[in-house]
C-alpha positions in Angstrom: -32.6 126.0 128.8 -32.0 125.0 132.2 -31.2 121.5 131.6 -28.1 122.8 129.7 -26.4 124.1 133.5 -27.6 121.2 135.5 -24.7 119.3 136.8 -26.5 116.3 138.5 -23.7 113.5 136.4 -21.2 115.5 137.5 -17.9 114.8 139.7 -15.8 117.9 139.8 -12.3 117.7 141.8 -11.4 121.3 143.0 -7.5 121.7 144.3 -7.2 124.6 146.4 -11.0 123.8 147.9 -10.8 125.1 151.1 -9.8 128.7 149.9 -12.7 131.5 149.8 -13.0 130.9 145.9 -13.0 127.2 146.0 -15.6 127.1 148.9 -18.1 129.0 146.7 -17.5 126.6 143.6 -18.3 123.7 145.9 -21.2 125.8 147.0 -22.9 126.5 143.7 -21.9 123.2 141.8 -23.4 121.4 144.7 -26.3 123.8 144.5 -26.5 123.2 140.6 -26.5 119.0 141.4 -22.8 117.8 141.2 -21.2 116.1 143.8 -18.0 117.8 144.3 -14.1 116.4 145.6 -11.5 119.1 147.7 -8.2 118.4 147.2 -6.3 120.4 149.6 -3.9 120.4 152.9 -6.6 121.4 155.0 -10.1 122.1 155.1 -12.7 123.6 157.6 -14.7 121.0 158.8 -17.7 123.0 159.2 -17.6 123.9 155.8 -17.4 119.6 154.8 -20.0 119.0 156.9 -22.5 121.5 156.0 -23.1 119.5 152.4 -24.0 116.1 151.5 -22.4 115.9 148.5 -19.0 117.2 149.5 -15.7 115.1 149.8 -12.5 116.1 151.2 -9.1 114.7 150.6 -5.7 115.7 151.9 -3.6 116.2 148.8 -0.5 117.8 148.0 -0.7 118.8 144.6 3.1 118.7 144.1 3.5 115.5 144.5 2.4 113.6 141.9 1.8 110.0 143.8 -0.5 111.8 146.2 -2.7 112.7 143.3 -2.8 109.2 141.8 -3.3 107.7 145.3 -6.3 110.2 146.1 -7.7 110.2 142.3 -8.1 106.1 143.3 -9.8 106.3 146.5 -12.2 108.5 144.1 -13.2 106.4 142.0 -14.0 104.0 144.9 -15.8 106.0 146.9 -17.1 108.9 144.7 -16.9 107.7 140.7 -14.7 108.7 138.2 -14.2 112.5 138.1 -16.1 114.1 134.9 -14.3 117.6 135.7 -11.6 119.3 136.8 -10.7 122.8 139.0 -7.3 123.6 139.0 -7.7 126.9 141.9 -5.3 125.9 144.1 -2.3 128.8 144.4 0.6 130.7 146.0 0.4 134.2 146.7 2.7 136.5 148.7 1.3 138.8 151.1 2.1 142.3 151.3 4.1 142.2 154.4 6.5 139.4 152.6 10.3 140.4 152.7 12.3 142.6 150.0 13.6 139.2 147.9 9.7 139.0 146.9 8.3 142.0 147.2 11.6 144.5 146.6 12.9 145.3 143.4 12.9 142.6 140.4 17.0 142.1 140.7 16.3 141.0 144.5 13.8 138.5 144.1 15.3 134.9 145.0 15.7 131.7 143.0 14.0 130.2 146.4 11.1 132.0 146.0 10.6 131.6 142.3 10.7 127.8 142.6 8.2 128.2 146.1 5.4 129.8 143.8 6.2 127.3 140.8 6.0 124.4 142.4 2.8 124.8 143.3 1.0 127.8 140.3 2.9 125.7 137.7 4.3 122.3 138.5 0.9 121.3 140.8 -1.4 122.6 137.7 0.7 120.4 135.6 0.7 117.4 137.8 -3.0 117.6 138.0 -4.1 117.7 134.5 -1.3 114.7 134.1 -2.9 112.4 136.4 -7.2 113.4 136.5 -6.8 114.8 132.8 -5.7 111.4 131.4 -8.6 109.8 133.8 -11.0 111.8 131.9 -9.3 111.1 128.2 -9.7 107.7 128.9 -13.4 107.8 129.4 -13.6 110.5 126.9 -15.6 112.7 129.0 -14.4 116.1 131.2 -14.1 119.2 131.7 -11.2 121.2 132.8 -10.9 124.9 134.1 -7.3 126.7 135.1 -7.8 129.4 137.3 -5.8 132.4 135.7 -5.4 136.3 136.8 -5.4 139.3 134.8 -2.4 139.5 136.2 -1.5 136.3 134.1 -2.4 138.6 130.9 -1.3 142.2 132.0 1.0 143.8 134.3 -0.2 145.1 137.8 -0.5 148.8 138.1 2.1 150.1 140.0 0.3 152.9 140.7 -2.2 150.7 143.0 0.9 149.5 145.0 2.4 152.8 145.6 1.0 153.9 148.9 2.7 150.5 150.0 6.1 152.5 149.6 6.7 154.0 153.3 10.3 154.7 154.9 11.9 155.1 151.4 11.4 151.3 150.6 10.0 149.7 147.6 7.4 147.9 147.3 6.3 145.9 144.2 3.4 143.1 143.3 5.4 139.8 143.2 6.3 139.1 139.6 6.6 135.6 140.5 2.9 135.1 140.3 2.2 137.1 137.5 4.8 134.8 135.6 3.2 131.6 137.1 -0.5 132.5 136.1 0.5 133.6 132.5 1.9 129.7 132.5 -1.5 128.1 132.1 -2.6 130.5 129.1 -0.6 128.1 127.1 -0.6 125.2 129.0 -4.6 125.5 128.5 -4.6 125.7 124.8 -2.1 123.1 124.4 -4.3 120.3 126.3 -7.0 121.8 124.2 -5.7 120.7 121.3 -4.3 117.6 122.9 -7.1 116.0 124.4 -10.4 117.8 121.8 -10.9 114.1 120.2 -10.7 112.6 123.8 -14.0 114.9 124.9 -11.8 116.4 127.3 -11.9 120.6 127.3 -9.5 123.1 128.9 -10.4 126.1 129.4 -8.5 129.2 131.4 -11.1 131.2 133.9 -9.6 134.7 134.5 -11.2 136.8 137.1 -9.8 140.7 137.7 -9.6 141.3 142.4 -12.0 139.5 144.4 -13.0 141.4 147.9 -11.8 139.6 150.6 -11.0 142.0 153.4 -8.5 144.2 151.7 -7.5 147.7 153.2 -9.1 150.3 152.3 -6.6 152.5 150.3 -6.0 149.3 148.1 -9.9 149.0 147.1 -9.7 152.3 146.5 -6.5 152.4 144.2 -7.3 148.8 142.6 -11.3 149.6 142.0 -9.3 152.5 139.7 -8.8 150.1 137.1 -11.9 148.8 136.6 -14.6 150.6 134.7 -17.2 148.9 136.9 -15.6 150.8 139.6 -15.4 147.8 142.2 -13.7 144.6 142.9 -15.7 141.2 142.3 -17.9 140.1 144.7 -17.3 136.3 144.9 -20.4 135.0 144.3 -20.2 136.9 140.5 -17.9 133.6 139.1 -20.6 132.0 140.1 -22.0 131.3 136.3 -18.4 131.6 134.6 -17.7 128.4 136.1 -21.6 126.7 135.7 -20.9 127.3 132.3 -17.6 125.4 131.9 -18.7 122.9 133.7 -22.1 122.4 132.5 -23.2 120.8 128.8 -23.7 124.7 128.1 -20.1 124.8 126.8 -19.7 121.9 125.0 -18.1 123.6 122.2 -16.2 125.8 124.1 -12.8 124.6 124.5 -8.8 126.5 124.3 -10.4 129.7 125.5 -9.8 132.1 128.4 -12.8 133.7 130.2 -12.5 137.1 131.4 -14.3 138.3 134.5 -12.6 141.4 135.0 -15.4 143.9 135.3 -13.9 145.7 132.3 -10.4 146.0 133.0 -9.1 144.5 129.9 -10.9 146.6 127.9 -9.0 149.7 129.0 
């Protein structure tokens, strides 16, 4: 049964690589055999340096020629990529001004077309340029990172001790609406590509810790009948699978991580 998860044939491009997710998906695919590709505007270099198989490529993901020029210099010095990682995203931060965070009649036409530029139109871009790459050798895998918050609408309830000196505070539509974007954009290509050997799949995961306050754990860990936000080492084997020859004949489908707060 292990042969099924090795990934020693594999080249997986990740966008968004140098993130805290994307670090451990080049961690365990590396770890699992693949040699794996960054595409991002930056990277820590004593992450790069720390793995053999790990290339990094400064890409920005909205611009298509940047894609089909880096996607090149792939093939010539890493091979031609067998899977895809679509991770890279725009999020606002809590302290981000009323047009974002305020109420839904404030939010800007500037900062809707910031967060789709990037959760959408770079999602798109990529599966354009390496998706074709890999229909043409019939052979890849492809995984859009989602968010619950792609599927359901955020609590307000978790927000609402974010709501001091009589001003409102809400979770950013803007990425709830760019997430929910690559539900369908996944199950199109499904369909599109399934007699190129090319699947597309959505990976949904529910909060990931990553240094959050303490009232928001508390509020967000709420919703989840596990009672705690994901460690990130637990996508570990969502995206093995994907990846891997294990899921062969999974394809068009979105995998929930959510420690159970779907089922609610």
């Amino acid at each position: 049964m292990r042969n099924l998860f090795d990934l020693d044939n594999q080249i997986v491009i990740i966008t968004g690589g140098n993130g805290q997710i994307g670090q451990e998906f080049s961690r365990i695919l590396i770890e699992y055999g693949a040699k794996v590709v960054i595409f991002d505007l930056k990277i820590d270099q004593n992450f790069l340096t720390k793995y053999k198989r790990l290339y990094y490529y400064n890409v920005d993901i909205t611009n298509r020629k940047q894609i089909q020029d880096a996607l090149a210099q792939v093939k010539k010095d890493v091979g031609i990529p067998t899977a895809l990682i679509n991770n890279a995203a725009l999020d606002f931060p809590p302290n981000s001004t009323d047009d974002i965070t305020g109420p839904f009649e404030k939010i800007s036409e500037e900062s809707y077309d910031k967060i789709m530029e990037v959760n959408a139109k770079g999602i798109f871009l990529c599966c354009q340029v390496i998706g074709s790459e890999m229909a043409r050798n019939e052979k890849g895998s492809i995984v859009n990172m989602c968010s619950v918050y792609g599927m359901l609408s955020p609590h307000p309830e978790i927000y609402d001790y974010k709501n001091m000196n009589g001003e409102e505070w809400n979770k950013p539509c803007l990425y709830c609406i760019s997430k929910a974007v690559l539900l369908n954009l996944s199950k199109y290509l499904a369909i599109y590509w399934a007699k190129k050997k090319v699947r597309v799949n959505c990976l949904t995961p529910s909060g990931v810790l990553n240094h959050q306050d303490s009232r928001f754990l508390k509020n967000y860990s709420k919703s989840i009948p596990i009672g705690r936000m994901a460690e990130v080492t637990e996508l570990d084997g969502a995206i093995i699978y994907l990846i891997s020859d294990a899921s062969t004949y999974y394809t068009g489908n979105n995998l929930v991580v959510d420690g159970g707060w779907t089922a609610w």
